[in-house]
C-alpha positions in Angstrom: 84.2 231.3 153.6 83.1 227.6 152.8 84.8 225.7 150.4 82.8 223.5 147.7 85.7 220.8 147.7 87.1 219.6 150.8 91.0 219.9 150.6 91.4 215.9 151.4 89.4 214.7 148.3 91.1 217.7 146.3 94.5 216.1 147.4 93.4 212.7 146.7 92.2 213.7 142.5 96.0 215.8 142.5 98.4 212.7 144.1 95.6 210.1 140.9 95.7 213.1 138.3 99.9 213.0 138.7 100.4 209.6 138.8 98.7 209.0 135.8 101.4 208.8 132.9 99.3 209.8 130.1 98.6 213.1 128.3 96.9 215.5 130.0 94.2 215.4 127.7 93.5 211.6 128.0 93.1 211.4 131.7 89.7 211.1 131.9 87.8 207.7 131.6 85.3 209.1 128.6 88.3 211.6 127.0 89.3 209.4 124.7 85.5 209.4 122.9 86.2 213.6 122.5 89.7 213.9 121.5 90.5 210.6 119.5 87.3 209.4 118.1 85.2 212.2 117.1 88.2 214.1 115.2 89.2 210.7 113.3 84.7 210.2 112.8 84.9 213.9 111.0 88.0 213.5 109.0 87.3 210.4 107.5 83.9 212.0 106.5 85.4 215.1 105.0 88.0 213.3 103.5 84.7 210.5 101.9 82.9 213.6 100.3 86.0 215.1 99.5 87.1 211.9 97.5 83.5 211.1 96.1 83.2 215.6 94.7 86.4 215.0 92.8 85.2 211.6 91.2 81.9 213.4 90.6 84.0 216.2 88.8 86.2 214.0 86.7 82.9 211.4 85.3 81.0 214.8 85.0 78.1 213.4 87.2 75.8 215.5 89.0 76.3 218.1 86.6 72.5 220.6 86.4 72.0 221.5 82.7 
């Protein structure tokens, strides 16, 4: 059976992968764009319509007769 990955370039990622100290998560060079950014882009949206529905509530704007 052939393997896909030759186990030199396999030991070479494990030895950079392991002397990284960062979170797991964060290893990557683009991880920090999935798991930092785009959380913080979504919350601070939800929490902007969240904010402007309760001062739409309390002026009574956007009401339908």
């Amino acid at each position: 059976m052939s393997e896909t990955i030759p186990r030199e370039k396999l030991l070479e990622k494990q030895k950079y992968f392991q002397s990284i100290h960062k979170h797991t998560y964060l290893k990557g060079p683009l991880d920090k764009i999935t798991s930092v950014v785009i959380p913080l882009a979504l919350a601070s949206t939800c929490g902007f319509m969240i904010a402007r529905g309760i001062y739409n509530m309390s002026h009574g704007i956007g009401k339908k007769e």
